[in-house]
C-alpha positions in Angstrom: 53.3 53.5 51.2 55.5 56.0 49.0 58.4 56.1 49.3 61.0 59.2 50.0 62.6 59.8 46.7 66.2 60.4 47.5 68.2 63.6 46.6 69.6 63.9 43.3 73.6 63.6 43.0 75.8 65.9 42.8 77.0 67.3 39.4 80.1 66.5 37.2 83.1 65.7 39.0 86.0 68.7 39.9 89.5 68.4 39.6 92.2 68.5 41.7 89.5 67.3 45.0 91.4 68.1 48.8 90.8 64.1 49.3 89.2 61.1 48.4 87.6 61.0 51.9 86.2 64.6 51.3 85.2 63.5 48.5 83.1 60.3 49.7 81.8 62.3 52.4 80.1 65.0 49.7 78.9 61.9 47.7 77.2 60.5 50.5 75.1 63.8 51.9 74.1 64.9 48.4 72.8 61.2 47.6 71.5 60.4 50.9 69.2 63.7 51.0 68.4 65.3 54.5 66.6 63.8 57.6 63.1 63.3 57.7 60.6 63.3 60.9 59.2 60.3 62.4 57.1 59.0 64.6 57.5 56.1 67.7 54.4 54.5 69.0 55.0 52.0 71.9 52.0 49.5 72.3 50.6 48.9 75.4 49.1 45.4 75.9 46.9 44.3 79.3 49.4 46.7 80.7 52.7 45.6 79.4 54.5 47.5 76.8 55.4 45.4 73.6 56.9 46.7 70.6 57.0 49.6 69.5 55.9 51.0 65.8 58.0 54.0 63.8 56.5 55.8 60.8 57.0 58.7 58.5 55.1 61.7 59.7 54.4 63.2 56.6 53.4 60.2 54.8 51.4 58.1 57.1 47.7 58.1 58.1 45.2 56.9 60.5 44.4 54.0 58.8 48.0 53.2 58.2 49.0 53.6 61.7 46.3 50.6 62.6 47.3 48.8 59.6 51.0 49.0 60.7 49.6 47.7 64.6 47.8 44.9 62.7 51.0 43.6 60.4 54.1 44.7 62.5 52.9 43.5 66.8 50.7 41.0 68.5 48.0 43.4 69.1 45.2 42.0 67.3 46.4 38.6 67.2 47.6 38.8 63.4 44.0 39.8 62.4 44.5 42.3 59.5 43.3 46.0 59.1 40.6 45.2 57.0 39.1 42.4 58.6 37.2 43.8 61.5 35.9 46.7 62.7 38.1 49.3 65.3 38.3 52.3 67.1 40.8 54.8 68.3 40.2 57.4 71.0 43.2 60.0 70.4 43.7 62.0 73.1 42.3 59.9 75.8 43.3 59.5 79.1 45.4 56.4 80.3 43.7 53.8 81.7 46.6 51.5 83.3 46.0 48.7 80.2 42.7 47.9 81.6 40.3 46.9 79.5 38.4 50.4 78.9 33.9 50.8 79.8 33.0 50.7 76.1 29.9 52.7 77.3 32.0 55.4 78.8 34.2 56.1 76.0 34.4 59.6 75.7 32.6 61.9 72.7 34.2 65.3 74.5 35.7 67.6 72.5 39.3 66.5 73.8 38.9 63.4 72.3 39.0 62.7 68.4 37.0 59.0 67.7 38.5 57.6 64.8 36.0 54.4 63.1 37.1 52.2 60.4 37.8 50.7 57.8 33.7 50.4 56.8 33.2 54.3 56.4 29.1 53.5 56.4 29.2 52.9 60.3 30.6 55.7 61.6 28.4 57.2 63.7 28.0 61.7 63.4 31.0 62.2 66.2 33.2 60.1 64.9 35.7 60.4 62.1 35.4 57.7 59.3 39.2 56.0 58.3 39.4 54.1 55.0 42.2 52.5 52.8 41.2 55.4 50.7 40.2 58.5 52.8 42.3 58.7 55.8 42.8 61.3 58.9 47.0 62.1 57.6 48.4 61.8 61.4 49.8 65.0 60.9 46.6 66.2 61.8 46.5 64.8 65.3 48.1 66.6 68.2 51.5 64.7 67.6 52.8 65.7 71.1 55.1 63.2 73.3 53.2 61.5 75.7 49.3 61.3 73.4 48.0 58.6 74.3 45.7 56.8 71.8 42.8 54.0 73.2 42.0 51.3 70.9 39.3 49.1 70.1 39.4 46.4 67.7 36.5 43.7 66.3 33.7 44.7 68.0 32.2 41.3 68.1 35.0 39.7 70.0 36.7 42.8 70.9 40.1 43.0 72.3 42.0 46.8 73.7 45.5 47.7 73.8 46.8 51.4 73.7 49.2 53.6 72.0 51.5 56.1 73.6 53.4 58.3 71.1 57.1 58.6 73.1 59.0 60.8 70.1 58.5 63.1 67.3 62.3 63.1 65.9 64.3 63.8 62.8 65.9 60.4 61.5 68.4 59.4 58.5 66.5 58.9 54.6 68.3 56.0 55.4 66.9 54.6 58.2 63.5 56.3 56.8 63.8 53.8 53.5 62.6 51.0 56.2 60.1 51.8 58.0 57.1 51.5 58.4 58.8 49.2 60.9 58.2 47.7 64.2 61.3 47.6 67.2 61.1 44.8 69.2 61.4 45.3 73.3 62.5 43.7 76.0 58.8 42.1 77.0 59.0 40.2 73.4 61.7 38.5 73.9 61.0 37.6 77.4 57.9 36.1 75.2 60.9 34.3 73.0 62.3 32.6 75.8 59.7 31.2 77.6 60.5 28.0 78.9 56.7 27.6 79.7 56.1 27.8 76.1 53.3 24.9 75.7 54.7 21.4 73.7 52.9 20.9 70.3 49.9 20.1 70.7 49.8 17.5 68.1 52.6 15.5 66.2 53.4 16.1 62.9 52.4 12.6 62.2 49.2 13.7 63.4 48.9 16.8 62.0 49.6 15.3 58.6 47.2 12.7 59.2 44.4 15.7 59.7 45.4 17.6 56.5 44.6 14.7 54.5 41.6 14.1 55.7 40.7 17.5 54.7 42.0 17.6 51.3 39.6 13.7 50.8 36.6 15.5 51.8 37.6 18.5 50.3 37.2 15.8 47.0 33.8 14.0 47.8 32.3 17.4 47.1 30.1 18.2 50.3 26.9 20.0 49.2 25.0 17.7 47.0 24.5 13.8 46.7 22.3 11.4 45.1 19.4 10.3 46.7 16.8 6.9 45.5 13.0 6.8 45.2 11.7 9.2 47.0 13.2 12.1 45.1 13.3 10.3 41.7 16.3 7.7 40.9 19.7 9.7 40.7 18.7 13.2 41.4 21.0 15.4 43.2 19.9 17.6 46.4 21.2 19.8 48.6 23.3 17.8 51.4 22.1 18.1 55.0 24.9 19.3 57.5 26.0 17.4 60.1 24.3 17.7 63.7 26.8 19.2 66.1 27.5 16.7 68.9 27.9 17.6 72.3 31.4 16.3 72.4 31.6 19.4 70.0 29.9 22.1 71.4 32.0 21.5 74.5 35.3 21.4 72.9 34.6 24.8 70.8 33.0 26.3 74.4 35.6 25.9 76.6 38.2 27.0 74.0 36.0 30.6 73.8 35.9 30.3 77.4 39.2 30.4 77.9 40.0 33.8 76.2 43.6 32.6 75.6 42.7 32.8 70.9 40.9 35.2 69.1 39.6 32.8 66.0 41.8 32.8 63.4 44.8 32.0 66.0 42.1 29.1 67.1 41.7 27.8 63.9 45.1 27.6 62.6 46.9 26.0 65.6 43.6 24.0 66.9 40.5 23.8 65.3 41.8 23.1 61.6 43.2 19.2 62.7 40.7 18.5 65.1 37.5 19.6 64.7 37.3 17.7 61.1 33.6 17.3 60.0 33.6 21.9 60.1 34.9 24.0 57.8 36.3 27.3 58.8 33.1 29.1 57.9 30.7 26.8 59.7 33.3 27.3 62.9 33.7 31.1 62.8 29.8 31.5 63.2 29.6 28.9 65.8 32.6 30.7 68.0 31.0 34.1 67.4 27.5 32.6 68.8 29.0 30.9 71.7 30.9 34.2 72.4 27.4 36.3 72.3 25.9 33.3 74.3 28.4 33.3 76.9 27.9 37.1 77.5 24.7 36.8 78.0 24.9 34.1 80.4 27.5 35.8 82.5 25.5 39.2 82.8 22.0 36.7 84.0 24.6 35.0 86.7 26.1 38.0 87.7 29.3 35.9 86.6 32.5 34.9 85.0 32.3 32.4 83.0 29.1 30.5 84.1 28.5 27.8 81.5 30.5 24.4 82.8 30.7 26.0 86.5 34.2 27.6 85.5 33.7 30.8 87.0 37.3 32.1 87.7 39.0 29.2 87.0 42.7 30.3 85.4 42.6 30.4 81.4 45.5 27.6 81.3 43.5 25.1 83.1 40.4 25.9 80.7 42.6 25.8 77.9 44.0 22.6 78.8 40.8 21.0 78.5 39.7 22.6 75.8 42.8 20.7 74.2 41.5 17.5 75.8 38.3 17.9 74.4 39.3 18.2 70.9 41.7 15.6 70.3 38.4 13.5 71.6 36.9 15.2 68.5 39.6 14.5 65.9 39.3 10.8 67.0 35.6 10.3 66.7 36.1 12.1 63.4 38.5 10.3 62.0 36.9 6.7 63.5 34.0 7.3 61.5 35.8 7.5 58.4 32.7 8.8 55.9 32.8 12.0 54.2 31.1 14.6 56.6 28.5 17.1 55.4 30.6 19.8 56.4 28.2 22.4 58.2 
C-alpha cells in the first residue's frame, strides 16, 4: 500500500528565532504534515470481539480490507487473501456472531455483496474485488456502527463479522504504520490460557518425522523400475499407496472435530504424522471427507453422524483425532520403505 508522502520542510532558517523550543515545535508540524482519516474495524468471531484492524481511508480498498483480516487476526485461520474464495455483505444486519443461512443472504438493495479475489465468479448482483480492481472503501457507507458479514472459503467455510466503530483523523505519524491490527482484551485472555494444550509431539519426535520426509522426498516417488513383465529396467508411473483405515479415521475425526481449517491441520498435525501423504494428496482427502460429512449429517438429520459422535464436545473429538494419528506416524515409520506418496 502507498504510502503518505510527508510534508515538505520548511524553508531556510531565520534569524534571531523567539526559542529553540518554538523553534522545534515549527520543525515538527511542517515535517510531520497534517492528520489523515482512518478507519477502525473490530472483528467479530463466534460472537466474541478479537482485534481490531485500522486503515487509511483514502488509500485502502475492499480487497485490502480482507487482505488486512487475512494477515493482521485469527479470522481465517492464517489462510491468505488469495487463497480461497470470500464474501462480504456491507450493510447487513447483525446476526449475534452466529453463523449466518448462506441461502438467506440478502441481494436487497441495502446490502452491497462484495466476491473475490477470482473476478470470473461473481455472480450479476455482486460486485467483483481483485488485487487489481477493487471497490476503494471510500465508496461504502463509512458510518459508525456498518456492520459488514463475511464469508470466507466456500468449500470449508468459516464467518466472522466486521463492525466499523470510528471514522477519525489520526497523526501522519501514527498513519506511517498502519495498516495495523490492535490487539484486545479477548486475545490476550487467548495468550494466557492455562488450558493451552501440551505439544503434541516432542521435538525428538518431530525431528524424527522431518527426516523421514526429506528421505522420501529423495527416493523420488512417482516412477520405479519394474522386471519382465514391462521389459527389464523400464520405468512406470508409481502406484499410490491404499489409504488404510487406521487413516481414514485419523483424518475423519480431525475434520470432525471443527477445531483446524487445513493448513493449521497440516502444519501442527498432519505434516509428522500422517507420513506416507503429501500435503496435496491430504488437502483433497480433508476437502472430500468434509463434502462427505455434510452429506451424511443432512441424510441423518444430524451432527456429526459418521463414528456415532453426534454432539460429542470438539476437545474430546480432537483428542482422539490426536490418538489416532500418532497410531499412524508409528505404523509409518515401522514400515520403514519409501511410500508412494498418494
Amino acid at each position: 500500500m502507498p504510502k503518505r508522502r510527508s510534508a515538505s520542510r520548511g524553508g531556510r532558517k531565520r534569524k534571531n528565532r523567539k526559542s529553540e523550543t518554538a523553534h522545534a515545535a515549527t520543525a515538527a508540524a511542517t515535517t510531520i504534515g497534517p492528520d489523515v482519516p482512518a478507519l477502525t474495524f473490530q472483528v467479530i468471531i463466534q460472537g466474541t470481539p478479537h482485534k481490531k484492524v485500522q486503515v487509511l481511508t483514502n488509500d485502502t480498498t475492499v480487497y485490502d480490507l480482507m487482505d488486512c483480516c487475512c494477515r493482521l487476526t485469527d479470522a481465517t485461520d492464517n489462510e491468505g487473501v488469495d487463497e480461497h474464495m470470500w464474501m462480504l455483505d456491507v450493510g447487513a444486519n447483525p446476526n449475534n456472531g452466529d453463523e449466518p443461512d448462506i441461502s438467506n443472504w440478502s441481494q436487497s438493495s441495502n446490502i452491497s455483496q462484495h466476491v473475490g479475489p477470482f473476478r470470473h465468479l461473481a455472480e450479476e448482483h455482486q460486485i467483483s474485488e481483485s488485487k487489481e480492481d477493487s471497490t476503494p472503501l471510500q465508496d461504502l457507507p463509512l458510518a459508525p456502527g456498518l456492520f459488514i458479514r463475511v464469508m470466507y472459503d466456500m468449500g470449508s467455510s468459516s464467518f466472522f463479522q466486521l463492525v466499523l466503530l470510528s471514522s477519525e483523523l489520526i497523526s501522519a505519524v501514527t498513519a506511517e504504520s498502519l495498516p495495523r491490527a490492535i490487539v484486545t482484551a479477548a486475545d490476550d485472555d487467548d495468550d494466557d490460557d492455562d488450558s493451552e494444550p501440551r505439544p503434541f509431539l516432542t521435538d525428538a519426535e518431530v525431528q524424527a518425522s522431518v527426516e523421514y520426509r526429506r528421505v522420501v522426498a529423495e527416493v523420488g516417488e512417482t516412477a520405479f523400475k519394474i522386471g519382465r513383465r514391462y521389459g527389464e529396467g523400464q520405468v512406470v508411473a508409481a502406484q499410490a499407496r491404499i489409504w488404510s483405515q487406521l487413516e481414514k479415521d485419523a483424518l475423519q475425526h480431525l475434520v470432525m472435530a471443527g477445531t483446524h481449517k487445513f493448513t493449521k491441520a497440516w502444519n501442527e498435525l498432519l505434516c509428522h504424522t500422517m507420513l506416507f501423504r503429501s500435503k496435496s494428496t491430504l488437502s483433497a482427502k480433508w476437502y472430500k471427507f468434509q463434502r462427505d460429512k455434510a452429506l451424511l449429517d443432512e441424510m441423518h438429520g444430524t451432527t456429526n453422524w459418521l463414528y456415532g459422535i453426534g454432539d460429542q464436545p470438539p476437545a474430546e473429538t480432537l483428542q482422539r483425532a490426536k490418538e489416532l494419528l500418532k497410531q499412524v506416524r508409528q505404523m509409518c515409520l515401522y514400515k520403514k520403505t519409501a511410500p508412494c506418496c498418494g
